[in-house]
Every structure is written in structure tokens, then in C-alpha cells.
N, C-alpha and C positions, 0 to 999 in steps of 0.2 A: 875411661876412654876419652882421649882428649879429642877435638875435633877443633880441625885448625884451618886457616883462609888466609891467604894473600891476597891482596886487594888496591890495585891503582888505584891512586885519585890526583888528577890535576900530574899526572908525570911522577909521582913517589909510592913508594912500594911501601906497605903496610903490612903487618903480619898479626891475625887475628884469632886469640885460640882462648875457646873455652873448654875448662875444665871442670867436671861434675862434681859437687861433693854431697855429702850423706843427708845434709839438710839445705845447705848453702853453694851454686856453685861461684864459680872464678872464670871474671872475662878478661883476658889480660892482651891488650892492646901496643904494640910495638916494648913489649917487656914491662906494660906497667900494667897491675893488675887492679881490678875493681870485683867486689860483692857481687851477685846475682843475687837477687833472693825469687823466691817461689812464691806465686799467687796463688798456691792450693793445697790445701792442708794433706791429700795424698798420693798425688803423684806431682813431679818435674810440670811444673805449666809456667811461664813466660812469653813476655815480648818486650822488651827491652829495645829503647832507643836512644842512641849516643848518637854523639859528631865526633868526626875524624878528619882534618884539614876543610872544618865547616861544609862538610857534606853529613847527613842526616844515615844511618843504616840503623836494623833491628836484627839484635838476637833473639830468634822463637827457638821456643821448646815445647814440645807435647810429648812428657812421658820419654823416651830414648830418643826422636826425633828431632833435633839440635838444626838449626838452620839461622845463616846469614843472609838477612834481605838488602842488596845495593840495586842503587837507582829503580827499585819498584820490582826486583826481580830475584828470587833466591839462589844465591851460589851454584847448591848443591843437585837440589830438584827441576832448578833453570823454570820454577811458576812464577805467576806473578804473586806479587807478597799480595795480603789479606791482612789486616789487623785482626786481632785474638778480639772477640768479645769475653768481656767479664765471667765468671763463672759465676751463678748467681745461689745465693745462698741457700736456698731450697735442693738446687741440686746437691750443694755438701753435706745439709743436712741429711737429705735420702742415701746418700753414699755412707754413711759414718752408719744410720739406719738399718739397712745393708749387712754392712761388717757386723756389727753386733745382733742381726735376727740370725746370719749363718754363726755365728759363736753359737746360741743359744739351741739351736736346731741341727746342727748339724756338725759341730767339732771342727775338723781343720776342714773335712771337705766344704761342708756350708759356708767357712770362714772364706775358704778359697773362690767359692763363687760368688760371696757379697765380694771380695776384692775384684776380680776380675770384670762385673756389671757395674762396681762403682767407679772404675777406669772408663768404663764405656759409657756412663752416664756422664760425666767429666768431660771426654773427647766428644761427644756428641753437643753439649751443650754450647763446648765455644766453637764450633765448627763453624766456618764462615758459609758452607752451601745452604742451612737453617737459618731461615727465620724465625720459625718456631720451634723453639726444639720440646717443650714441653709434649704433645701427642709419643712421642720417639722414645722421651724421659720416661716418662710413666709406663711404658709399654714394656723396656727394658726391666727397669725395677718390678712389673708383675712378674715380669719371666723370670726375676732372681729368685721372689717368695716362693713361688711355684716348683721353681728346684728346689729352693731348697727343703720345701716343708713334705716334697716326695720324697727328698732324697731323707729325713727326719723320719716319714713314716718306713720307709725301705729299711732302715737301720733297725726299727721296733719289729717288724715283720722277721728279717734273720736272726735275730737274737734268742726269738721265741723256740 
């Protein structure tokens, strides 16, 4: 799904369209393209800043949510832009943690809910309304183990 923006600057029309790819996307600017690459081992996370007739903008991504920020202000959402804070290595650690305790306890449904809490541990982390995201981190990841070692012992119980 391509997601595209025209954009004045200075009196000249600009045409700005990213395109997603499987590991890599494509930001391609008045027909020239350029690499996106990804700041997070699983899902879509960027914030990308180029110039465009020496005005400054930023392509964000969180996961589906593709946004171009000009002059302080997002195209699509019409907020004010926020820089992405870093995702910090503890949280990809606990996410990847995650995926591998639902493999181990629970087959695809376990696997499904370490993916889905480590999206959320991800979006949480670099959220700009956190300053700590840590209390919020850890809270989430208990409520993964917690499904999923119910959802481990729920499977030994019917089987019986």
C-alpha cells in the first residue's frame, strides 16, 4: 500500500510517496527513490529526515501508521510532529523473549500473543506521551507470560 503526499514549498509542488517493502521500504521523492530502512528488528518503526528545496520534513512509521511531518505538523493526522525516541534494547530484547516463551508454551496461539505484546511493548516504548515507559514495559510483558502460561496450562487440562 503505497501512501503518497504533495507538498508546496517556496511556490513548487512536490510529489512524495512511500512505498513498504518486506524488510526495506522506498521513499521516492519527485520520481527519485531512496532506501528506508527500519530501526527495529519487528515491526515497521522509523523517522526519517530529508530536505526538499532546503526545507527540513520527516517520514514516521509505527507498524502500518506511515506519516509525513512538514513545517512541525503531520500531513495526514494534521498533529504536531514529535520525534520517535530510540527503542531501547531491553525492550527488543523482552519482545524477541516474548515470541520465543509463546513458541515454547503455547504453539501459534502463545506465539501469537508474544507477537502481539511485543508490538505493544515497541509502540509503547517510543511513544512520545512516556517518559518512562519502563512501569507500562514490564506490566505488558507480565500480562504476556501470564496468558500465555494459562493459555499452556488450558491446553494440558483439555487434552486430558
Amino acid at each position: 500500500m503505497k501512501n503518497k503526499w504533495n507538498v508546496t514549498i517556496d511556490g513548487n509542488q512536490h510529489e512524495i510517496i512511500y512505498t513498504p517493502g518486506f524488510i526495506k521500504g522506498k521513499r521516492t521523492v519527485d520520481g527519485v527513490g531512496t532506501i528506508v530502512q527500519n530501526t527495529n528488528w519487528f515491526m515497521r518503526l522509523f523517522d526519517e529526515a530529508f530536505e526538499v528545496d532546503g526545507k527540513t520534513l520527516h517520514l514516521t512509521a509505527i507498524g502500518n501508521k506511515v506519516d509525513l511531518a512538514v513545517d512541525g505538523i503531520y500531513m495526514n493526522s494534521q498533529k504536531p510532529y514529535v520525534p520517535f525516541k530510540t527503542v531501547p534494547s531491553w525492550i527488543n530484547i523482552l519482545s524477541g523473549a516474548l515470541l520465543l516463551s509463546g513458541m515454547a508454551t503455547g504453539g501459534l496461539i502463545g506465539l501469537l500473543i508474544g507477537v502481539i505484546f511485543g508490538i505493544l511493548l515497541i509502540t509503547q516504548s517510543v511513544s512520545p506521551k512516556r517518559d518512562n515507559p519502563k512501569p507500562i514495559c514490564i506490566g505488558l510483558a507480565a500480562v504476556a507470560l501470564i496468558l500465555q502460561i494459562l493459555f499452556l496450562f488450558l491446553t494440558f487440562n483439555l487434552s486430558r
